[in-house]
N, C-alpha and C positions, 0 to 999 in steps of 0.2 A: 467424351471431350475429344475435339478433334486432335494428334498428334505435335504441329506446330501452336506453341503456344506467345502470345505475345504481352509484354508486361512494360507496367509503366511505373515510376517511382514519383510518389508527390515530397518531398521536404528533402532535401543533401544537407541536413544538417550532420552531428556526429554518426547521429543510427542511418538516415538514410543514405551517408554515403559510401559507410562502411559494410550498410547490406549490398549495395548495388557493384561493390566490388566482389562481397561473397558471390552473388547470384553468376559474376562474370568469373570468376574462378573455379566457380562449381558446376559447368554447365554440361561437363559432360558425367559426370557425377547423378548428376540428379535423372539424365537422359539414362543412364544404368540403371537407377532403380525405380526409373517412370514409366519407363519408355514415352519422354513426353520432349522436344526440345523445345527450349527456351528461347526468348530472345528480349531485350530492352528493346524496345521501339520506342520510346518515350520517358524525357524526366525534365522534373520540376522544379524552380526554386525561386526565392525573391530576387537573389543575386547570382548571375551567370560567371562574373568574373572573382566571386571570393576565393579568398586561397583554402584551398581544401585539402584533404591531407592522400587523397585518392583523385587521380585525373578523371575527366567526365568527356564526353564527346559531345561540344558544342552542337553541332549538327541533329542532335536528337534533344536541344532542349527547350521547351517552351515557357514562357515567362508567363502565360496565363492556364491556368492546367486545366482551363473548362475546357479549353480548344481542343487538347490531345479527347476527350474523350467525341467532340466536336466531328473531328477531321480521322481519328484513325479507329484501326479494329482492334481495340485493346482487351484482352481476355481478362488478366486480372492487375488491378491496381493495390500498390502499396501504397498510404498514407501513411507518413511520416515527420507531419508537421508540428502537432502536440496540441492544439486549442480543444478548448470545449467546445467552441460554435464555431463563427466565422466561416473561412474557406475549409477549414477540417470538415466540418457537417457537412458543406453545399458540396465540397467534391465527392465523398462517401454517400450521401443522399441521390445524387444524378448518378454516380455510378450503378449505384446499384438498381438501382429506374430502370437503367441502360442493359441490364442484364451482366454487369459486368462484377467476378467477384474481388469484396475486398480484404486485406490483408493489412492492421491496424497494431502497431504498439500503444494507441492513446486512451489510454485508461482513464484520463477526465471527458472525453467524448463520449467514452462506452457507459462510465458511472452517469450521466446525464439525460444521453439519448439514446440508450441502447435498445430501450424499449422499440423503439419506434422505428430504426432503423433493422433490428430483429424481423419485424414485419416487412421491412419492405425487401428483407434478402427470402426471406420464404413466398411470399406475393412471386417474387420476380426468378424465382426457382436458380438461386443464386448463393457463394458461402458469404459470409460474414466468418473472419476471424480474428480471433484478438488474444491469444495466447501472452504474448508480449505486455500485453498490457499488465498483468500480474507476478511480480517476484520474479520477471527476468528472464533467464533461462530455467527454472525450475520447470519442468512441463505439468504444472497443477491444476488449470482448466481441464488439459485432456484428459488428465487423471480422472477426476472426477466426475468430468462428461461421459468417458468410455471405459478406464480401468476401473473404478467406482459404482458404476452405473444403475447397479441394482442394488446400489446398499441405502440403508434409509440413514441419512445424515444427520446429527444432530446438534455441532461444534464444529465451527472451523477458527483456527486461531495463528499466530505468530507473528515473526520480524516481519515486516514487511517494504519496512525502509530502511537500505543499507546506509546512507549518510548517518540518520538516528542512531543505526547500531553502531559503526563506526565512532562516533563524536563519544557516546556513553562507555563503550568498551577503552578508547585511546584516555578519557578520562580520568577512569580507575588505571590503569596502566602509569600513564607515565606521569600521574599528580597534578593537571595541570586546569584550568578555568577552562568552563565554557565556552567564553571566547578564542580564548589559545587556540584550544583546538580546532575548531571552527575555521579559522585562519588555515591550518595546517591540512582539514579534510579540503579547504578551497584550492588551497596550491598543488592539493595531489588529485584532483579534480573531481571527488566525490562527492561535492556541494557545489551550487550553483556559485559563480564568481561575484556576481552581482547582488542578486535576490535569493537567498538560499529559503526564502520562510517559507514556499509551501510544501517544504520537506520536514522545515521543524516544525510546525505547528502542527501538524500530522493531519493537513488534508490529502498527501497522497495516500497516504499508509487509509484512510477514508477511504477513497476512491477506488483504491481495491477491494477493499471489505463487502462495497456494495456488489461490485461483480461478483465477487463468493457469495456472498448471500444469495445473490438471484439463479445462483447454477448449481451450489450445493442444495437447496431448500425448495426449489421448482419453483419461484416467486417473481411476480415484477421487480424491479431495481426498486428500492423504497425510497421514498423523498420526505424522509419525514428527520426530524431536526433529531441529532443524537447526540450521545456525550463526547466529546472531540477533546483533546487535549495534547500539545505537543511535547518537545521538551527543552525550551527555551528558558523554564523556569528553575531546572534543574540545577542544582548549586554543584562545586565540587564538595560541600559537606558531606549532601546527601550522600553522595557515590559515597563517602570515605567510611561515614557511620552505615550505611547498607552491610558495607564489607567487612567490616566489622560484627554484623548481626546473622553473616554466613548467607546473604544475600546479594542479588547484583540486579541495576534497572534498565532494565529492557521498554523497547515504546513498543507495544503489540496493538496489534488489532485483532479484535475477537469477536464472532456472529456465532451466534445458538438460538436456538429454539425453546423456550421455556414456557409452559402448557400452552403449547401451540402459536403463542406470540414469539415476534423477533428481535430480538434483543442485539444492538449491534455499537460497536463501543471501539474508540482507539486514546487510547491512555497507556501512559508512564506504570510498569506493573515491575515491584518486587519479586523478585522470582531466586527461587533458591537458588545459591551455587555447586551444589551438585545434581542440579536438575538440567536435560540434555537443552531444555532453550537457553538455562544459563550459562552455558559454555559456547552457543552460538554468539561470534564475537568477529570486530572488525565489520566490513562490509557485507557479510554474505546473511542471506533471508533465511527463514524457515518456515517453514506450512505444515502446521501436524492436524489432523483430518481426526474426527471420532464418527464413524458409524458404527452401524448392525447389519451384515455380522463382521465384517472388517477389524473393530474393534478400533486402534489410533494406530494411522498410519504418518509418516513422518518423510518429509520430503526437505533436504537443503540444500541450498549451492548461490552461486552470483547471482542476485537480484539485481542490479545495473549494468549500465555501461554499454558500450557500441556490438561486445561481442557477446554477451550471457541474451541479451535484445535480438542482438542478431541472428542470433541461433533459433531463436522461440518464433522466428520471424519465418527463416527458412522450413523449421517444424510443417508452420502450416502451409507454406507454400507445397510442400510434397504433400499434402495433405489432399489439400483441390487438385493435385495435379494425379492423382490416383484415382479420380471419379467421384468420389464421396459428395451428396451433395448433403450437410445436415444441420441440424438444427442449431444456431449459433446456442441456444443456453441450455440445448439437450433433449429439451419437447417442445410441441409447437406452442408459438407465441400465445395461443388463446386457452390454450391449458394451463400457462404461468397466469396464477392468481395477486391479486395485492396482497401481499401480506398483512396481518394484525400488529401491531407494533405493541411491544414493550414495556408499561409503565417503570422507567427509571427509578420514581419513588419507592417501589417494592423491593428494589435493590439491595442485599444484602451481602457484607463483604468486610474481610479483616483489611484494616489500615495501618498506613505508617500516618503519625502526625508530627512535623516539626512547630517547635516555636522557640522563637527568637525573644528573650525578656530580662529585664530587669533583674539582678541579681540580689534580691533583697526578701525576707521573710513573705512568707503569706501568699509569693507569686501562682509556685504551684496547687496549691488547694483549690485557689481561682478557679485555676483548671480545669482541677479533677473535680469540684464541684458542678460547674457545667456541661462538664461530660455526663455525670450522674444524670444531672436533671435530665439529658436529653438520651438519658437507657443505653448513653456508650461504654464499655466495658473495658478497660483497661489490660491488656493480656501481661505489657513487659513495659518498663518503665526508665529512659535514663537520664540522668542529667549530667551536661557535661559546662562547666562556667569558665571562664574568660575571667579569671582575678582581675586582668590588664585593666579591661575597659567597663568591671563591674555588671558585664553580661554573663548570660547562658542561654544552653538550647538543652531543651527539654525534647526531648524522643518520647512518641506514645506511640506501643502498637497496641490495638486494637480486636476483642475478640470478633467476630462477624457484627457488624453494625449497621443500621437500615442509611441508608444513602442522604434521603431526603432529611433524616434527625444531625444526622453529619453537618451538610450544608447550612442548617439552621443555625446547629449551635458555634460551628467557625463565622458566621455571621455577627452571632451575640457578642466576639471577644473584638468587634473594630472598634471601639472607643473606649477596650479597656489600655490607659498610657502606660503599662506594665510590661504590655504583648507590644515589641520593638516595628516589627513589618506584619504583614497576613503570612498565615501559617501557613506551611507547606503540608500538602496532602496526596502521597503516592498510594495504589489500591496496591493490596498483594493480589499473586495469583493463585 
């Protein structure tokens, strides 16, 4: 690579404008352990005149960002806009046509088209990086791309979404609703202000799952439809009876390997309180890794925000700027296989069950006679009633139970007028 390197920044939102300030604050930094120098010749945005919280140099910005790759020599391009398609794709796509490497936090881009775009940075003997796109600054792709690398993987799992963790931790904490809180991660900016859902319903904490699968497991990205579930439905009861039961709930995302199919999952998980993911708390991720011989390796720190982003951002920019040209998901594209997927139905796993009922003789037997029928096993039992309003919630945990007998028999109980709302159902981990 030749020594003057030139770079171009596509999105000034929070991350693009607070990397393009790192990159100008660090340039003689990087020039020390590159020996490469840097330079912006180029950035992008919808809006030239928004107030930003970092200055930009007019002069080097273009309002259409095909042009910059159009008109000048740009060595590597950041993307920083966050779409799955749109101009996200078509600028990463022509870039790398162009022989130009890219530099990506958008992890709904990479979970969608990574495949494809994989191929065309190895075609065009170019990097593709996206560190960023997963848990922030933790560095857990390269881990497992390069410190990893010969170990055979068979689990990857944890936080993945600091707003989730935040809302669920602040909720046991300071007693307070879903909503409350929710309000409170908005004003301190760890939810989106407007649309927070595709943080709580847990398509990002998704969208990462699938890039670990495809880099821990040597597999295509999979597109095949999984168990997703957010935590929007989460009460302050539950946090309160969890804590109660020496448990605290965490939203995880979890991929494993189970004989040989992929099993890939992001759900509300019981997890004990003196277990190390139960005491990850507040905003920060964690990634605990199981291979052979490795054994569980354990990685945690800020999963968001402009600087834990921006850091994973700069990572790989020294990365390309050290020469390395390599495989964005670790071997080449045509050796990643589709994976065999899953069947959910064989799924076996202890539960929490809440239900909301009727405070009057015979409710619980109801119950636990449809549990029976459906070979659910009852581990701990409790009931807590509401004199006031002549209700209760019954708490069931559950010994290991097949998934599919699960869904069946919380089915059976919608038209009994005893069961108040649809039960709540958290998996343990």
């Amino acid at each position: 690579m030749k020594k003057n390197i030139n770079i171009a920044v596509i999105g000034l939102g929070q991350i693009g404008s607070y990397l393009l300030n790192e990159i100008n604050l660090k340039k003689k930094d990087i020039e020390l352990k590159t020996g490469k120098k840097i330079k912006v010749v180029a950035i992008s945005a919808k809006n030239i005149n928004k107030k930003r919280k970092y200055k930009i140099k007019k002069e080097i910005f273009y309002k259409n960002p095909i042009d910059i790759i159009k008109k000048l020599d740009v060595d590597i391009l950041f993307e920083a806009i966050g779409q799955s398609d749109g101009i996200s794709k078509k600028i990463v796509e022509i870039s790398l046509k162009n022989k130009i490497n890219v530099i990506t936090p958008n992890k709904a881009l990479i979970a969608k088209h990574g495949d494809f775009l994989t191929y065309l940075a190895e075609k065009n003997k170019v990097n593709l990086e996206f560190e960023a796109s997963v848990a922030g600054g933790i560095p857990i792709l390269r881990t497992i791309k390069e410190g990893l690398a010969t170990n055979k993987i068979n689990k990857v799992y944890g936080i993945l979404n600091g707003t989730c963790n935040y809302i669920l931790s602040e909720m046991e904490k300071s007693k307070e609703t879903f909503s409350n809180v929710l309000k409170k991660a908005q004003n301190l900016g760890y939810a989106e202000p407007g649309n927070p859902k595709l943080d709580l319903n847990g398509h990002d904490a998704f969208a990462k799952i699938r890039i670990l699968s495809s880099l821990a497991f040597n597999k295509k990205i999979s597109k095949a439809n999984c168990l997703m579930e957010g935590i929007e439905n989460i009460d302050f009861k539950d946090v309160e009876i969890a804590s109660k039961l020496n448990y605290r709930i965490k939203l995880l995302g979890i991929t494993e390997i189970i004989n040989n199919q992929l099993f890939e999952r992001v759900h509300p998980c019981l997890v004990k309180k003196d277990s190390y993911i139960g005491n990850v708390n507040g905003v920060m991720n964690v990634v605990i890794v199981h291979g052979n011989p490795i054994g569980e390796s354990i990685l945690q720190g800020e999963g968001a925000g402009p600087c834990a982003t921006s850091s994973a951002l700069m990572s790989d920019l020294l990365s390309i700027l050290r020469g390395n040209i390599k495989y964005p998901f670790g071997i080449p594209s045509a050796k990643r296989k589709k994976p065999k997927i899953y069947n959910i139905k064989n799924y076996n796993n202890s539960l929490y069950l809440r239900f909301e009922v009727k405070d009057k003789p015979g409710v619980l037997s109801q119950i636990t006679k449809h549990l029976a029928k459906r070979r659910i096993s009852v581990e701990r039992l409790i009931q807590i009633p509401d004199h006031k309003k002549k209700t209760a919630s019954i708490v069931i945990i559950t010994h290991k139970s097949n998934e599919n007998d699960v869904q069946n028999c919380l089915k059976s109980f919608k038209n009994n007028r005893n069961i108040l709302k649809k039960p709540t159902l958290i998996r343990l981990l």
